[in-house]
N, C-alpha and C positions, 0 to 999 in steps of 0.2 A: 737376372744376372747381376752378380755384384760387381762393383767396381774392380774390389783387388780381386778379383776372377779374373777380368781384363786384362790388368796387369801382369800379371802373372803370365797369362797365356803369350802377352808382348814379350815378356820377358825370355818366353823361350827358344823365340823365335831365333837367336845366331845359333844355341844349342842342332836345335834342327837343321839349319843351315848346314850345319857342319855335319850333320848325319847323311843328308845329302850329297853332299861333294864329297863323302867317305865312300859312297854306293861307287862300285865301278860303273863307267858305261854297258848297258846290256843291249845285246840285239833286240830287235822288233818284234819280238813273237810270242806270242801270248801262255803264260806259262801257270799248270794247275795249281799254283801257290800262289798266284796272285788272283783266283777267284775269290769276288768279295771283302776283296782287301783294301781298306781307307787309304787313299796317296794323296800324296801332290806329286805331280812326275814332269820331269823339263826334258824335250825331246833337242837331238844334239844332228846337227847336221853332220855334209859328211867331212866339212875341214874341223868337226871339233865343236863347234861354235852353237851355242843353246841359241835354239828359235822359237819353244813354244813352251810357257808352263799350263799346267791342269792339273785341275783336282775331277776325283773319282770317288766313288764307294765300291766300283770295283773294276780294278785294275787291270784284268783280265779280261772283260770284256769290251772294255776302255781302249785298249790297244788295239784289239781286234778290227772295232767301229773304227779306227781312225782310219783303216786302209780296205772297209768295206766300197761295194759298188753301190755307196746309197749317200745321195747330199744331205739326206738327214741326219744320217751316222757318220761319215767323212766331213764333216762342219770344217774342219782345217784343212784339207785337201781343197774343199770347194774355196775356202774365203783363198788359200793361196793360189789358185787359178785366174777368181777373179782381179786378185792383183797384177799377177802375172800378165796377165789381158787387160791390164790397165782399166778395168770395169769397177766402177763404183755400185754399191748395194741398192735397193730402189725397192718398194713397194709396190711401184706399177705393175701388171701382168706384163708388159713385155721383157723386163729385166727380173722378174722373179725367179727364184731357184729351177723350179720345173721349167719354165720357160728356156732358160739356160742349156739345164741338161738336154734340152732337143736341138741344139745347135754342134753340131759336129765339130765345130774346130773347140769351142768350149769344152765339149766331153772328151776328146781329146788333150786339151791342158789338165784337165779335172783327173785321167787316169794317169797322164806322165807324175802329176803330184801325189797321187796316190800311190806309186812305186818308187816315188826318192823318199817317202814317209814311211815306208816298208822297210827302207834302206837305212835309217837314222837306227840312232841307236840315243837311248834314255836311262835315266836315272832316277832313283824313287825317293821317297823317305815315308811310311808308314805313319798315317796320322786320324785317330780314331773321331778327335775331340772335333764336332763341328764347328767351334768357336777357332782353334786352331788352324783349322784347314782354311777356312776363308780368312783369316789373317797371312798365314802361310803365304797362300798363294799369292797374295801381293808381295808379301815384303821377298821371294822367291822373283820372284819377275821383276821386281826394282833392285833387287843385288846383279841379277842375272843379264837384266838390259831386255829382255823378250816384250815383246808386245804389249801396250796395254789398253787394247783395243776392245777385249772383253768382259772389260771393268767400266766401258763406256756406253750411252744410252744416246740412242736418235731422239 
């Protein structure tokens, strides 16, 4: 990759910005035109307010997973539970993922999140260039104030 490839691609990052904040908000539901479609998409709570950016290769199954019955697929459902529960992340088998989802009051926080994330509504912006998308998704999540927790390594 060259440098002013780079460049460029930084460069277009407010352009997208703004194609973004031009998407209306759209309900949660997974729609046949967004199979297999490159995004970055910032999930909007329900006073308004952006809580989650991601990126996809496809958009439609992406939204899907979020508000699947699976901690593999719900990854943001689960990590919002276990904050919710004031539960920190852990490698141990007793705090591990499966471990969790056998705890009742845990699968319990774990489906309430996955019906206020059915409840949200998002916004996209169509983005093919993988060099783009993962720029994107940061400078999208540092405009936006969202989390930047999945840009972080243990």
């Amino acid at each position: 990759m060259s440098e002013t490839r780079f460049y460029e691609a930084v460069d277009r990052m407010p352009q997208l910005f703004g194609q973004l904040m031009r998407c209306e908000p759209l309900e949660m539901k997974a729609r046949a035109d967004w199979k297999g479609l490159h995004a970055i998409y910032v999930f909007y709570d329900a006073d308004g307010n952006p809580c989650h950016t991601g990126r996809t290769r496809n958009l439609q199954g992406r939204v899907r997973a979020h508000t699947a019955d699976s901690h593999h697929s719900a990854s943001f459902a689960f990590k919002r539970a276990r904050q919710s529960l004031e539960l920190k992340a852990t490698y141990r088998p007793e705090g591990s993922r499966a471990n969790l989802m056998q705890d009742a009051a845990f699968k319990a926080e774990f489906d309430r999140q996955r019906h206020q994330i059915g409840q949200m509504r998002l916004r996209y912006v169509e983005i093919e260039c993988p060099l783009e998308q993962h720029l994107f998704e940061l400078y999208a999540a540092l405009r936006l104030g969202t989390s930047l927790s999945e840009f972080t390594t243990s």
